[in-house]
SENU-11661 format. One record per residue (C-alpha): x, y, z; residue in three letters. Coordinates in nm, 4 decimals. Each point is the difference from the previous one (the first is absolute). Layout:
# residues N
+----------+----------+----------+------+
:        u :        v :        w : type :
+----------+----------+----------+------+
:        X :        Y :        Z :  ALA :
...
+----------+----------+----------+------+
This chain:
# residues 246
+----------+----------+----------+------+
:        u :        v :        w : type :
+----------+----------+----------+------+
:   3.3711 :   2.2921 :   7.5140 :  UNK :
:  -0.0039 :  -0.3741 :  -0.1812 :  UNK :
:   0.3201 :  -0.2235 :   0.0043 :  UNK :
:   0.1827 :  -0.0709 :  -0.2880 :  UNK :
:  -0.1833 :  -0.3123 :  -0.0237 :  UNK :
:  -0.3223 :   0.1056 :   0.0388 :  UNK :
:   0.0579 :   0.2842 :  -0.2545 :  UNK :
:   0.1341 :  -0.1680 :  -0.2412 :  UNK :
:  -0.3303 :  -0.1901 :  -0.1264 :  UNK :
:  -0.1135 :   0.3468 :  -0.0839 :  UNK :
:   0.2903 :   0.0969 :  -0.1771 :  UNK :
:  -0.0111 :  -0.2874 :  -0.2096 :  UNK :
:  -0.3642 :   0.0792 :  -0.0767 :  UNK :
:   0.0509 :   0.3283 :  -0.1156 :  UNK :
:   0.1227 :  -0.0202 :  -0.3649 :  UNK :
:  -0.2868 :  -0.2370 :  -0.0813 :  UNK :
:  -0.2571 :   0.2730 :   0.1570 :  UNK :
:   0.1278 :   0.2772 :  -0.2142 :  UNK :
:  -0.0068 :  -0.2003 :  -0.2828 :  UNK :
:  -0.3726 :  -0.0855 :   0.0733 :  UNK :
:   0.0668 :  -0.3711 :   0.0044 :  UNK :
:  -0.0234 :  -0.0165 :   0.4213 :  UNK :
:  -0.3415 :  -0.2552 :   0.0793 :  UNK :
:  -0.3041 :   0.1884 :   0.1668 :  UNK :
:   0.0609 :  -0.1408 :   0.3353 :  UNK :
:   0.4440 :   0.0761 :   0.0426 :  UNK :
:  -0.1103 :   0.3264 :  -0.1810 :  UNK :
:  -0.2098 :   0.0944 :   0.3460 :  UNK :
:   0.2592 :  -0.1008 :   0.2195 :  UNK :
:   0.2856 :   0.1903 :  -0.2010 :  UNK :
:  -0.2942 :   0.2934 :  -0.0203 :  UNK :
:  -0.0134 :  -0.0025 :   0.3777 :  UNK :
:   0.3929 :   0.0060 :   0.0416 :  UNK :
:   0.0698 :   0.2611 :  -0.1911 :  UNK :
:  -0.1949 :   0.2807 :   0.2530 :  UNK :
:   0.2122 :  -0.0801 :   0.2618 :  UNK :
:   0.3356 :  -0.0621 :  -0.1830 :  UNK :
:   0.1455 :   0.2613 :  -0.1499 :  UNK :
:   0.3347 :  -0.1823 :  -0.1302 :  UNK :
:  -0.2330 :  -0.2403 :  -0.2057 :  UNK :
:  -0.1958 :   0.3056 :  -0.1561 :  UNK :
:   0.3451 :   0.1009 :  -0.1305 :  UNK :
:   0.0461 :  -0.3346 :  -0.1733 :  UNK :
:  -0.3445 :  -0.0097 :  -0.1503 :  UNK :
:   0.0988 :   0.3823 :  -0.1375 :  UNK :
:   0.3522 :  -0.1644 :  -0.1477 :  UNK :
:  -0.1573 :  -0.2274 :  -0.1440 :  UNK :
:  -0.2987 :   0.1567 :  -0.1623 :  UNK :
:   0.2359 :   0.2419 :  -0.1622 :  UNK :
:   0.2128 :  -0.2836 :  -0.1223 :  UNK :
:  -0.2981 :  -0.1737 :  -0.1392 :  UNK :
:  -0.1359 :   0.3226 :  -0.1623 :  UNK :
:   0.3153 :   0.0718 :  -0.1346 :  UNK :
:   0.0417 :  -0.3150 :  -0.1787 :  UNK :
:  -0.3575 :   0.0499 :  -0.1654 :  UNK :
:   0.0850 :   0.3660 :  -0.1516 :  UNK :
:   0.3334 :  -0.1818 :  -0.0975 :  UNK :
:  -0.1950 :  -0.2148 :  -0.2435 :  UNK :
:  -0.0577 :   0.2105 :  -0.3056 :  UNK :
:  -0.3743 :  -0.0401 :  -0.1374 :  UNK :
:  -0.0570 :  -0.2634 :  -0.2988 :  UNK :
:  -0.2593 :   0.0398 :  -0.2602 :  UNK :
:  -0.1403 :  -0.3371 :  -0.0090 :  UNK :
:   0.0411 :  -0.1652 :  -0.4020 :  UNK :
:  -0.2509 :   0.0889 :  -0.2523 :  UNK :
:  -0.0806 :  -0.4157 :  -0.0747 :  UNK :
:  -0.1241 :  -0.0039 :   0.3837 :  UNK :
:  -0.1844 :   0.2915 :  -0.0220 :  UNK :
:  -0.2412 :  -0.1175 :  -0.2834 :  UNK :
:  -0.0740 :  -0.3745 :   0.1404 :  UNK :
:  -0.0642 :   0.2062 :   0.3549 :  UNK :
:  -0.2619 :   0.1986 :  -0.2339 :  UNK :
:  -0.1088 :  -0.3145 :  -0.1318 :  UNK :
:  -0.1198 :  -0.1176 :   0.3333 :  UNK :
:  -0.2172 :   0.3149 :   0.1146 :  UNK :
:  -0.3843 :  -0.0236 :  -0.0382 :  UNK :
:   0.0012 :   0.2812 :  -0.2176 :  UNK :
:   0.2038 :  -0.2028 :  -0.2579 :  UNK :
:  -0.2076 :  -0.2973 :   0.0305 :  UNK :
:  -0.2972 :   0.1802 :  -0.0995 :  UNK :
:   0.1495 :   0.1611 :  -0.3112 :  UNK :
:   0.0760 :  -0.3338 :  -0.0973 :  UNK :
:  -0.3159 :  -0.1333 :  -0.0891 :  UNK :
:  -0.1089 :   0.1228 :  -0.3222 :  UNK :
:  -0.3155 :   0.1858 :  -0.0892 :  UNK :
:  -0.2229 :  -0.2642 :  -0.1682 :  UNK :
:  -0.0956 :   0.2188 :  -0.3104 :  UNK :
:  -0.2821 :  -0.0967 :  -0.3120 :  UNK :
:   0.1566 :   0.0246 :  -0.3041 :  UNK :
:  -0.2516 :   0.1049 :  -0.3065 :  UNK :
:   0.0484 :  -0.3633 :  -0.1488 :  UNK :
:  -0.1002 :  -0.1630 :   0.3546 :  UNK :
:  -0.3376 :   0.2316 :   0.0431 :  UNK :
:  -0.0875 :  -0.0977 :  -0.3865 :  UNK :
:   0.0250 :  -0.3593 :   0.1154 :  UNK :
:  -0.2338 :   0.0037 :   0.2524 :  UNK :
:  -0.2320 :   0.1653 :  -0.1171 :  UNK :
:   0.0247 :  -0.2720 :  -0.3022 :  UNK :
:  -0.0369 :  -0.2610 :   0.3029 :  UNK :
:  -0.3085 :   0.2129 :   0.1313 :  UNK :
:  -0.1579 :   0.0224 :  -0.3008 :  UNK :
:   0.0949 :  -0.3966 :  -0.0643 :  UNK :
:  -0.1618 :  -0.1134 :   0.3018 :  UNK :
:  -0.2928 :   0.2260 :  -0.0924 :  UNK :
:  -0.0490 :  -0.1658 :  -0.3583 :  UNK :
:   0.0300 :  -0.3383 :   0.1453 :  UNK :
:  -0.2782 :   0.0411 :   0.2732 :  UNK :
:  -0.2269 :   0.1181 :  -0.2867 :  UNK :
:   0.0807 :  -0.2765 :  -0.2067 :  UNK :
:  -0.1034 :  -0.2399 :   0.2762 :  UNK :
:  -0.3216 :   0.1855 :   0.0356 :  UNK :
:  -0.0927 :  -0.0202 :  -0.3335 :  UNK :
:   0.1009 :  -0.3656 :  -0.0437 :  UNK :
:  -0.2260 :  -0.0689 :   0.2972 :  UNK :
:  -0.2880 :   0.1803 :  -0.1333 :  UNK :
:   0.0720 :  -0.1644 :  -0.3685 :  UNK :
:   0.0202 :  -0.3414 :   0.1957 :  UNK :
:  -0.3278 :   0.0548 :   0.1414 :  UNK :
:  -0.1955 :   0.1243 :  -0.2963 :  UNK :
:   0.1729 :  -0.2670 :  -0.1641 :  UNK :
:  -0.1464 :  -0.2899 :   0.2326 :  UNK :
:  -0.3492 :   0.1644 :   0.0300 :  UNK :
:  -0.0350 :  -0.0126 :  -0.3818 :  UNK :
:   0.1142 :  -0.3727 :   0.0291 :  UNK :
:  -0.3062 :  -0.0783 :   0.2223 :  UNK :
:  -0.2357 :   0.1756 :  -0.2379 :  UNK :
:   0.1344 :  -0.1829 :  -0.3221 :  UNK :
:  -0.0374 :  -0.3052 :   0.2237 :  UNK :
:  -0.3251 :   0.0521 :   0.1228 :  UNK :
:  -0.1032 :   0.1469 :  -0.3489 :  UNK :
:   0.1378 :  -0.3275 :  -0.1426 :  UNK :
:  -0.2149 :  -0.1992 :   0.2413 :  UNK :
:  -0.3422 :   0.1741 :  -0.0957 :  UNK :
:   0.0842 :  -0.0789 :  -0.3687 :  UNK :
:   0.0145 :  -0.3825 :   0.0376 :  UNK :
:  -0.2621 :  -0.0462 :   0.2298 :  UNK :
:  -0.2328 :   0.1697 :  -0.2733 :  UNK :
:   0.1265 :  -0.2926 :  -0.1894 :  UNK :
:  -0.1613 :  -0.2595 :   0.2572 :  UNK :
:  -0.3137 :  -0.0647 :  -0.0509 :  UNK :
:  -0.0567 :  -0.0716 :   0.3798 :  UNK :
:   0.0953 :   0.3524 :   0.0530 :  UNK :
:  -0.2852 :   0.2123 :   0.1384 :  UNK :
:   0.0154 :   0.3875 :  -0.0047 :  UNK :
:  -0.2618 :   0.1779 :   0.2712 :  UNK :
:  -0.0640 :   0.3570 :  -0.0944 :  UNK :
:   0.0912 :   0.2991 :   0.2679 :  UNK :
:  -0.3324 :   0.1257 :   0.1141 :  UNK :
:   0.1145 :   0.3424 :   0.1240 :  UNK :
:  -0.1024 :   0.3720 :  -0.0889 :  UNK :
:   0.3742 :   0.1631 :  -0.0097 :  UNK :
:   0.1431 :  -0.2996 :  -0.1376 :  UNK :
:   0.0549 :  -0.2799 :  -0.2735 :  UNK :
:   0.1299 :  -0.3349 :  -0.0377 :  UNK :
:  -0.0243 :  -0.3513 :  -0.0328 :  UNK :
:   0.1203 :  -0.3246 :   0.2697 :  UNK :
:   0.1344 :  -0.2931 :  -0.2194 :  UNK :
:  -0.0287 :  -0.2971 :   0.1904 :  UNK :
:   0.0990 :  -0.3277 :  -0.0270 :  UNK :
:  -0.1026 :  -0.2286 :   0.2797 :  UNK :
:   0.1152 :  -0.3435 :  -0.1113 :  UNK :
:   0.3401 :   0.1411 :  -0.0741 :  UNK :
:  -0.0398 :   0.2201 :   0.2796 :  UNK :
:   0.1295 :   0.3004 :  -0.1817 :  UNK :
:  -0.2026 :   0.3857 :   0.0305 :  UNK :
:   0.1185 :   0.3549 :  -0.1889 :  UNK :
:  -0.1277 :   0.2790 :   0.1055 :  UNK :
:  -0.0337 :   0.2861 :  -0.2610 :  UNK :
:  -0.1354 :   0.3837 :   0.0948 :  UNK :
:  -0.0484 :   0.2782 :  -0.1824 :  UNK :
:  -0.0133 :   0.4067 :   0.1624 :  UNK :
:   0.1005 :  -0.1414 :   0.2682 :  UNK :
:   0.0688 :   0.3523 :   0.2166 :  UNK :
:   0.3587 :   0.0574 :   0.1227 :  UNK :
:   0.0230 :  -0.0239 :   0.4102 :  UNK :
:   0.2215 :   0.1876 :   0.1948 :  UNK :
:   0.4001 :  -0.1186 :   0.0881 :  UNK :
:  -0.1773 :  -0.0859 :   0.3306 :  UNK :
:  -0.2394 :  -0.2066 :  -0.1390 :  UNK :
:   0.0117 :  -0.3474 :  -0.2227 :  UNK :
:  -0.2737 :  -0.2288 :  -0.1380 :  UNK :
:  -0.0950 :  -0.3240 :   0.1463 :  UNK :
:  -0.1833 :  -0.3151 :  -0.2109 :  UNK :
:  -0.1193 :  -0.2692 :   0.3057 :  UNK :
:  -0.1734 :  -0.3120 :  -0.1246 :  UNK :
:  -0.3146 :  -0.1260 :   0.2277 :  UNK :
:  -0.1331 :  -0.3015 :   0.0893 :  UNK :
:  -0.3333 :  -0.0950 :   0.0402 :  UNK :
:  -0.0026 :   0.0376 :   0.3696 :  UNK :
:   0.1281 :   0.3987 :  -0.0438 :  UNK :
:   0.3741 :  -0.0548 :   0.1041 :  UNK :
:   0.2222 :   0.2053 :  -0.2311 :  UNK :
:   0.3585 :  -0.0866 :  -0.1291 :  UNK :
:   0.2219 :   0.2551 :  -0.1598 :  UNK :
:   0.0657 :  -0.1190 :  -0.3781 :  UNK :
:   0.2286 :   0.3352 :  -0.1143 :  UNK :
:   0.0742 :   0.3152 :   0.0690 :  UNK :
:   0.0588 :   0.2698 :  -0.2438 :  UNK :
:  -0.0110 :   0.3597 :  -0.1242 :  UNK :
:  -0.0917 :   0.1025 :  -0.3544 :  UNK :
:   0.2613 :   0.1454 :  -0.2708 :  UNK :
:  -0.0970 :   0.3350 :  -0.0836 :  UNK :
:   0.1686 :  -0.0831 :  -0.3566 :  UNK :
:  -0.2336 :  -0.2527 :  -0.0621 :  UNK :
:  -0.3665 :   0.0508 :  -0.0343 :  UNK :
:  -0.0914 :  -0.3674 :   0.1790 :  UNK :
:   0.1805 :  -0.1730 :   0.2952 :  UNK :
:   0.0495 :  -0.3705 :  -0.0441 :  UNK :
:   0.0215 :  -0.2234 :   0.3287 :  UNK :
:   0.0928 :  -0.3524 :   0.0737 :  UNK :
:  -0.2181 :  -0.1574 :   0.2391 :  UNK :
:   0.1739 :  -0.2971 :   0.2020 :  UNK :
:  -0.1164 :  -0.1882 :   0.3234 :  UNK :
:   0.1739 :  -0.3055 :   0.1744 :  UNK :
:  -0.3666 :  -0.1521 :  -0.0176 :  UNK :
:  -0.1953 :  -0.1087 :  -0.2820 :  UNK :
:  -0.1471 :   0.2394 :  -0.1845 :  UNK :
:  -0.3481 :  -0.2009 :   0.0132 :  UNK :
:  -0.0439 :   0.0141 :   0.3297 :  UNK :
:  -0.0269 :   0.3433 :  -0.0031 :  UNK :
:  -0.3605 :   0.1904 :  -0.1172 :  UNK :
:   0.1498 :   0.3766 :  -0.0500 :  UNK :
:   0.2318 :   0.2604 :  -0.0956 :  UNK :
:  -0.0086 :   0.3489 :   0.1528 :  UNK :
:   0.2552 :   0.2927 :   0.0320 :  UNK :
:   0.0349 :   0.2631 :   0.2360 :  UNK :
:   0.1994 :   0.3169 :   0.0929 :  UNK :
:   0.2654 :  -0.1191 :   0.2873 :  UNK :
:   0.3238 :   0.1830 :   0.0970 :  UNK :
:   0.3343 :  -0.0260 :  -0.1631 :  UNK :
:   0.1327 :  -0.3453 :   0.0313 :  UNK :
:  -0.3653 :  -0.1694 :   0.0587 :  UNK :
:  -0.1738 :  -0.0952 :   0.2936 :  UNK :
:  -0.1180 :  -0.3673 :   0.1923 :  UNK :
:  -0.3419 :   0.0324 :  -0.0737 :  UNK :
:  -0.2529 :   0.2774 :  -0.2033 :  UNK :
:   0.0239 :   0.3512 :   0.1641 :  UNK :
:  -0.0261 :   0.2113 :  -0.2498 :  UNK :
:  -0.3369 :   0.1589 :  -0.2366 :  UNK :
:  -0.0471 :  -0.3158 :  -0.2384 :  UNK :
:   0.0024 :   0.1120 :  -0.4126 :  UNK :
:  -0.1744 :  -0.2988 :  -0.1822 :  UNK :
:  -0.0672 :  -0.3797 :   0.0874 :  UNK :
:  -0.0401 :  -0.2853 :  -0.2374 :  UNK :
:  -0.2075 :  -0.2942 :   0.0215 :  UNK :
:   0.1261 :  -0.3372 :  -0.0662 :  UNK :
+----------+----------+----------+------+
């Protein structure tokens, strides 16, 4: 059997183990002593009844009201229910489909203000062009070469000293959107230059054309057009319509 002194380590130990506050490690050691002493199982049975004693001696407390609700505050379930349902009012939906049909409006607007500024600087060409025919008619330098074609009709006015040449065709046939006509101006050793390129206005019966050239128009012996793809081409490819002899 221990000593006093050696037993009394373990005694000391013994109201922190039945508390539950004993370390891991003393907790083995007093686990250990206690199978072979029976005088220190007694004290951990005192004890424990002591201890349990005290804790049915404390009458239960219903914890205040105040704590309860921040405690609810702080479950998940409560911050979900916090965040409020994002709903669409009658007045908001009316609104955007004002903003819808806005936008809408506005887009069209910029269409059509496209396609009016377009038309609008197409005409301005013509009336140019148009004006440009009307005083060289007043020159009397101004020479104007018949179209010798079967489907079509027209007339080149040329001046060469001023170096100025309107062309003017009538039924001339409408090409596809693929498609574009091509006036090239040739010199006498057969080398082509393009002079315009242009597409007829099916609102007008003839098609009036500005020819121009970086070069003199007198060194230059003809006028022909052909059918080239949209936007033109380098040189001829395409079935020729007329030529004109200058």
């Amino acid at each position: 059997m221990p000593s006093d002194s050696e037993h009394r380590p373990f005694i000391e130990n013994i109201s922190a183990y039945a508390l539950g506050t004993l370390d891991a490690e003393e907790s083995s050691v007093l686990e250990a002593h206690l199978q072979t002493c029976a005088s220190c199982r007694d004290e951990l049975a005192a004890y424990r009844q002591i201890s349990g004693g005290l804790l049915m001696a404390i009458p239960p407390k219903a914890p205040p009201e105040s704590l309860r609700q921040r405690l609810r505050q702080h479950l998940p379930s409560a911050q979900k229910s916090n965040h409020p349902r994002r709903t669409w009012s009658f007045n908001q939906l009316a609104l955007g489909f004002a903003v819808v049909v806005l936008l809408a409006l506005n887009l069209f607007s910029l269409f059509q203000m496209q396609s009016y500024q377009y038309q609008q600087a197409k005409l301005t060409r013509e009336i140019q062009t148009s004006q440009i025919a009307l005083a060289m008619l007043a020159y009397p330098g101004t020479q104007s070469l018949a179209i010798n074609a079967p489907s079509v009709s027209g007339a080149l006015l040329l001046d060469k000293d001023r170096s100025i040449a309107v062309l003017i065709v009538w039924n001339l046939p409408q090409l596809k959107n693929s498609q574009t006509y091509q006036a090239w101006l040739v010199n006498p050793q057969g080398e082509r230059t393009s002079a315009a390129i242009f597409d007829p206005d099916p609102d007008l019966p003839f098609t009036s054309v500005s020819i121009t050239s970086t070069s003199e128009l007198s060194v230059f012996s003809s006028l022909g057009v052909t059918v080239e793809p949209a936007g033109g081409s380098k040189q001829p490819t395409g079935q020729r319509i007329f030529r004109i002899d200058f």
